[in-house]
C-alpha positions in Angstrom: 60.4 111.2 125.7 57.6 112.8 123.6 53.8 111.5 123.5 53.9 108.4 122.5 50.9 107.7 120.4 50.0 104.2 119.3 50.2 104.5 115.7 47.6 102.9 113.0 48.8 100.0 112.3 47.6 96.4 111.6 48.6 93.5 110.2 52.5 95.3 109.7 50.4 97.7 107.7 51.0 101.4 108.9 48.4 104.3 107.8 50.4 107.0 106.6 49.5 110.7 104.5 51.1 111.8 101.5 50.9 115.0 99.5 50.9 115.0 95.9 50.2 116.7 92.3 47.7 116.0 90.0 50.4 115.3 87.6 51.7 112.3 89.8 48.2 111.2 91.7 47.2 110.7 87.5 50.5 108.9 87.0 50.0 106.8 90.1 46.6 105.6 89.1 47.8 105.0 85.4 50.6 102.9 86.0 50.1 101.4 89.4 52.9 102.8 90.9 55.2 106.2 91.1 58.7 106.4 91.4 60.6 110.2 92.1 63.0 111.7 90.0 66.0 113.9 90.8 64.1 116.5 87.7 61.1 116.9 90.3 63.4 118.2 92.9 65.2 120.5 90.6 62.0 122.1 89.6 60.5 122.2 92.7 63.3 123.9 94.4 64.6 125.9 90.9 67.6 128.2 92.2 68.1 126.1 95.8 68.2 122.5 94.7 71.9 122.6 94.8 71.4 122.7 98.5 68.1 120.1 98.7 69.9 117.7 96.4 73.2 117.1 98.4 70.2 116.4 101.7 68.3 114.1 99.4 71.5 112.6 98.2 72.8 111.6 101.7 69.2 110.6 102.6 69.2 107.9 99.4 72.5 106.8 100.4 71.7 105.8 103.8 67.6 105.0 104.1 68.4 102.1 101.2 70.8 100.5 104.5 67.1 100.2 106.2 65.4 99.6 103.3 66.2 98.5 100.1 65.7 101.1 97.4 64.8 99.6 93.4 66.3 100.6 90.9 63.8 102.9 89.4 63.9 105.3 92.3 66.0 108.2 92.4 65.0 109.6 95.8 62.4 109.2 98.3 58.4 110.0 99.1 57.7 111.7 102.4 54.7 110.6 104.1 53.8 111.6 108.1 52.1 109.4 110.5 49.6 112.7 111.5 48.0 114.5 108.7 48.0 117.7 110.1 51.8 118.0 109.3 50.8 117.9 105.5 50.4 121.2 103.7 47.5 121.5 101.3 48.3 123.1 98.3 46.3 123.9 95.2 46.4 121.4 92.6 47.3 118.9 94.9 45.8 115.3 96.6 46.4 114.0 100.0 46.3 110.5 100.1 46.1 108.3 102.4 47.5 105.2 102.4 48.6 101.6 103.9 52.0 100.2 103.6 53.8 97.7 104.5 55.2 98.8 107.5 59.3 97.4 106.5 58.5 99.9 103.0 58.9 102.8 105.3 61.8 104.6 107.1 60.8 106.3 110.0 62.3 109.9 111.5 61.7 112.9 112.8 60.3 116.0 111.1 62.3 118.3 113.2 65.5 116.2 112.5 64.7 116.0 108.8 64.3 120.1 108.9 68.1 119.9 110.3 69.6 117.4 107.5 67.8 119.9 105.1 69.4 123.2 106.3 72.7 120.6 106.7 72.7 121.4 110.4 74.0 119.4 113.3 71.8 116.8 114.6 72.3 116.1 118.8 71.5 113.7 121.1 70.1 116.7 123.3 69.7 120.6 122.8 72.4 120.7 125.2 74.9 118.8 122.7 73.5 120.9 120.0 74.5 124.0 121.9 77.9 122.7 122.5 78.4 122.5 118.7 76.9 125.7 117.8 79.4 127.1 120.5 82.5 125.1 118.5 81.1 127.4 115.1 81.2 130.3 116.8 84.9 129.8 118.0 85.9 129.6 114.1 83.5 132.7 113.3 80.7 130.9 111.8 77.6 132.3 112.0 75.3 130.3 109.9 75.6 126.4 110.5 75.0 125.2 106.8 77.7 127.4 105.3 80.0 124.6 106.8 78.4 122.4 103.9 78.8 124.8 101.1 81.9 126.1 101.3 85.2 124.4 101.2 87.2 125.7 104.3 85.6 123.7 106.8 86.2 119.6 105.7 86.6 118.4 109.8 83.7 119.8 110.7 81.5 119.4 107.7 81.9 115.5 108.5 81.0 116.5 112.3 77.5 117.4 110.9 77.0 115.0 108.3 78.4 111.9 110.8 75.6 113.5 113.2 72.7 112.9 110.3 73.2 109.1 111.3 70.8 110.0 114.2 67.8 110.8 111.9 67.0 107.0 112.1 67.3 106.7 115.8 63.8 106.0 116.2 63.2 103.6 112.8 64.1 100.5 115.0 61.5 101.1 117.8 58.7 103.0 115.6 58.4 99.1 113.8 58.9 96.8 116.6 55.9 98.9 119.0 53.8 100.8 116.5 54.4 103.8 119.0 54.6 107.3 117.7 57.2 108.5 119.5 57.0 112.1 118.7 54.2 113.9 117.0 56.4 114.6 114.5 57.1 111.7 113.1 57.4 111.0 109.5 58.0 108.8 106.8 60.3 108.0 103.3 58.7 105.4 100.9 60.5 104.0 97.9 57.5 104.6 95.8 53.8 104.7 95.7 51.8 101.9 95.0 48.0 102.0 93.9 47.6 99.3 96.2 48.2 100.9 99.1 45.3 104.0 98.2 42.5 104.1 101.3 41.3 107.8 100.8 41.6 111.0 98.7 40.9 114.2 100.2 41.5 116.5 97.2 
C-alpha cells in the first residue's frame, strides 16, 4: 500500500489543515461556527460550476451515509491530514484544527481529483486502463464528456457507481489512525471555533 503514516490523533481527535478566506475565518470566529453554501461554489468556480456542482452534489449525497450532515450545510469543507497539500493563497488563513475524528470523512486526494473531472475510479491502474480502453471502443476521447452529455446513460453510471470507492479507506483511517497514503484528505460538515489550534495567515 502507500506509506502508512500514524496520523495525529488523540483522544478520537484528529489534527487536520484547512484553507480559508478572510471573509469566512471572520465568520467563523463571529458566529462559532461556518457552514458552506452552494453560492460559494458558484462564485468560486463562475463559468465551470455546472461541472463542480454535480461532483459536490454526489459527494453530499453519499459522505452524509458516513456521517450525518445538519441541516444548515449545503456541501462540504476539505481539510488534508498533511499541510503541504494546502495551497496558500492571498487573502487567505490556514487553520489548523482538531476534530472529532467521526466529524470527518476520509479519502484520497487523487481519487477526489477523479470524482471532480467525473472520471472512473479503479481498484488498480490496471482496471482503470481497462475502462479507458471500453471509451475508446465508443470513440471517446475525454472521460468526463460521458457525464455531460446525454448519449452515454450505461456508462455514465459505470463511473459514477465507481465513485463508491472514494471512501474505501474512511473505515480503516478511524479504527488505526494510519495515513494510508500521503494524500489523504478530509470533508467536514462545518467548522467549529472549538476546534481552532493555530493560524498561519
Amino acid at each position: 500500500m502507500g506509506t502508512e503514516e500514524r496520523m495525529d490523533c488523540q483522544h478520537n481527535q484528529i489534527t487536520l489543515y484547512t484553507a480559508q478566506t478572510d471573509e469566512v475565518f471572520q465568520h467563523l470566529l463571529e458566529q462559532g461556527y461556518h457552514y458552506v453554501k452552494l453560492e460559494y461554489i458558484v462564485r468560486k468556480y463562475e463559468e465551470v460550476s455546472a461541472v463542480f456542482l454535480q461532483a459536490y452534489s454526489w459527494y453530499t449525497e453519499n459522505a452524509q451515509r458516513i456521517s450525518p450532515k445538519p441541516e444548515e450545510a449545503e456541501s462540504a469543507i476539505w481539510t488534508f491530514c498533511d499541510i503541504k497539500y494546502l495551497e496558500h493563497h492571498s487573502g487567505c488563513q490556514i487553520l489548523k484544527l482538531s476534530v472529532p475524528i467521526e466529524n470527518a470523512v476520509f479519502f484520497r486526494m487523487s481519487d477526489w481529483n477523479k470524482v471532480l473531472n467525473l472520471r472512473y475510479i479503479g481498484e488498480s491502474v490496471e482496471e482503470e486502463a481497462k475502462f479507458a480502453e471500453k471509451l475508446a471502443r465508443y470513440g471517446i476521447r475525454y472521460e468526463g464528456d460521458v457525464c455531460t452529455t446525454p448519449f452515454y446513460p450505461h456508462l455514465k453510471k459505470e463511473i459514477q457507481d465507481s465513485w463508491k470507492k472514494l471512501f474505501r479507506y474512511d473505515q480503516q483511517v478511524k479504527a488505526t489512525g494510519l495515513s494510508l497514503y500521503p494524500d489523504m484528505q478530509a470533508g467536514l460538515w462545518y467548522l467549529d471555533r472549538q476546534w481552532l489550534q493555530q493560524i498561519y495567515p
